[in-house]
Each structure stands twice: as C-alpha cells, then as structure tokens.
N, C-alpha and C positions, 0 to 999 in steps of 0.2 A: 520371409517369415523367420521369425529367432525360434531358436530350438526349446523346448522347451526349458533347460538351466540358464539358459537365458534371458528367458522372455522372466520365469519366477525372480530372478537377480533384480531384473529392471523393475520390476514389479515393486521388491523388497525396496529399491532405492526412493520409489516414486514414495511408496510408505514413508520412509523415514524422510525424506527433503520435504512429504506434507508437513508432518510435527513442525522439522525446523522453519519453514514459512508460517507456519501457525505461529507457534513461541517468538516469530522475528515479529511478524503485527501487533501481534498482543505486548511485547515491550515496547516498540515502537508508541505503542497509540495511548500504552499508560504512561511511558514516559512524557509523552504530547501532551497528555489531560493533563500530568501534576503541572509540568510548566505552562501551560495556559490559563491553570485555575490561580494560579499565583504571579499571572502575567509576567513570568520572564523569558527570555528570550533564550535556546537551546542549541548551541552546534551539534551536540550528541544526536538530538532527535533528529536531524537529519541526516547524520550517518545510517545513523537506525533504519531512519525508513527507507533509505536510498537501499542498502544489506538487503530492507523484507520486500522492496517491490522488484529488484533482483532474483532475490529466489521465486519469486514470483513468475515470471518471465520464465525463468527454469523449470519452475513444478510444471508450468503449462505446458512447455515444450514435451517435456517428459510424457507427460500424457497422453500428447497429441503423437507421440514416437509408438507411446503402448497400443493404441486405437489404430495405427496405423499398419501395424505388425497384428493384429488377429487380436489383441487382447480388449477385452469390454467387462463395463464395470458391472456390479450386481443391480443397478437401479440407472435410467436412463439420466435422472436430474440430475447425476454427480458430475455429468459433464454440462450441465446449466451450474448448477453450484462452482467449479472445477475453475472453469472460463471469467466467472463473472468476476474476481479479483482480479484480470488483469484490465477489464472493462472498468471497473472501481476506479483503479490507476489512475485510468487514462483522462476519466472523468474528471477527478479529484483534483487533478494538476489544471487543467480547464479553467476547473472553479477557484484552484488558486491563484489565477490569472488575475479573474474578477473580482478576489476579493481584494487584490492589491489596486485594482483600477478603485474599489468603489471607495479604501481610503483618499485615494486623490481625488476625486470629482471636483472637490468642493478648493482644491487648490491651485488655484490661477499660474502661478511663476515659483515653483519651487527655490530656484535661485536666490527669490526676494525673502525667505526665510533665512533667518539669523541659523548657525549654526546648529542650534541649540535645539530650536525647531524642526531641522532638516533631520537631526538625530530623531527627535519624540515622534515625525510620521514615520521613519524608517520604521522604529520599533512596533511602532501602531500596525504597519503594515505585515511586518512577521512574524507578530502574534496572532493577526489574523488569519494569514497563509497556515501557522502551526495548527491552528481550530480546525480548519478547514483539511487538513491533513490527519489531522488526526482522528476526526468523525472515519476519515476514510481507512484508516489503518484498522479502526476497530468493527468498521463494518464487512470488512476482507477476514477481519479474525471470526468475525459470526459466520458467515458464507461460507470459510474454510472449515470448521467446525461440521457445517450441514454437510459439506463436501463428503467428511471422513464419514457420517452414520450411510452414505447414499454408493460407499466405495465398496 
C-alpha cells in the first residue's frame, strides 16, 4: 500500500493526465471532423490520436495502479466510465478494419485500376477510417468528461 503522500501524488497525477487525455480526444476528434467534413485527408490526425489513445492506455493503467493500492473513487461508474475509452479504442480500430473492407467490396482486382484510381480508393478509404476514428475520439472525450464528475 503507498503511504499516504504517495498515494495523493498519484492521485494528483491521475488528475492532471485525465485533462491531458481529455484535451488529446477532443483535438484529435475535432481535428478528424474538420478534415472529414471537408474530405481531406490528415497525417496530423493520426499523430493526434495515436498521442490520445496512448494516454489513454496510461490514464487506465494509472487507475488500475490507484484501485490496486487502496484508493477508490467517490462513485462506482467512474471506473465503468474510466475503462470504457480504452474499450472505444479497441472497438474503433475493429471498425476501421471494416470500413476500409467495405470501400473494396465492390473491387474485383485492384491492380486492374489505372493509377489514378488506385489513388481516389486509397483516399476514399482513409477518409473513411478518419470518420470512423473520429466518432471514436469524440465519444472517449464525452465518456472522459462523465469519467471526471463520477471521480
């Protein structure tokens, strides 16, 4: 068990790395929406969200260290709220499996596409993924939010 300037320290930490996983989704997911509403295409956004489902992984560890060590939150659901961003994650990336499968369906021999073409499904298909990522970034920032009033 951590003493008690210990356990407040990890406490303080878990606090502030929540903000910073909040603040990483929420840029993440609005930098997702602007580029997806204006279909371009974003390396940033996936720096971005690679940075908030990192801390992501983080925050939850961290928690899972406090809970472990004696510490428990002031409402039971903060660790249903707490957990379910890294379940979002895991989902999210799943579904962006699917969404890149479901622009190919309809495409017999990629090869047999001209250049030109093989670019416009690429892109078709990482705008997709970015949609798809980015519902998820912003529904980890709503979850994280509930997280903080239930901490």
């Amino acid at each position: 068990m951590l003493h008690s300037a210990e356990g407040r320290n990890l406490k303080d930490v878990h606090l502030v790395l929540g903000i910073a996983v909040l603040a990483a989704n929420l840029v993440a997911g609005g930098w997702g929406a602007l580029a997806w509403v204006h279909k371009r295409t974003s390396v940033w956004f996936w720096y971005l969200l690679r940075f908030a489902q990192a801390l992501v992984v983080v925050q939850v560890t961290l928690g899972l260290v406090l809970l472990a060590t004696g510490h428990r939150a002031a409402q039971g659901l903060h660790y249903v709220y707490g957990t379910s961003p890294l379940v979002v994650s895991l989902v999210t990336e799943g579904m962006r499996a699917g969404a890149a499968q479901h622009e190919l369906e309809d495409v017999e021999d990629i090869e047999s596409l001209t250049p030109e073409e093989q670019r416009a499904l690429a892109r078709r298909v990482l705008i997709r993924e970015m949609g798809v990522m980015t519902i998820g970034a912003l529904l980890i920032t709503t979850l994280l939010l509930r997280a903080a009033t239930t901490g």
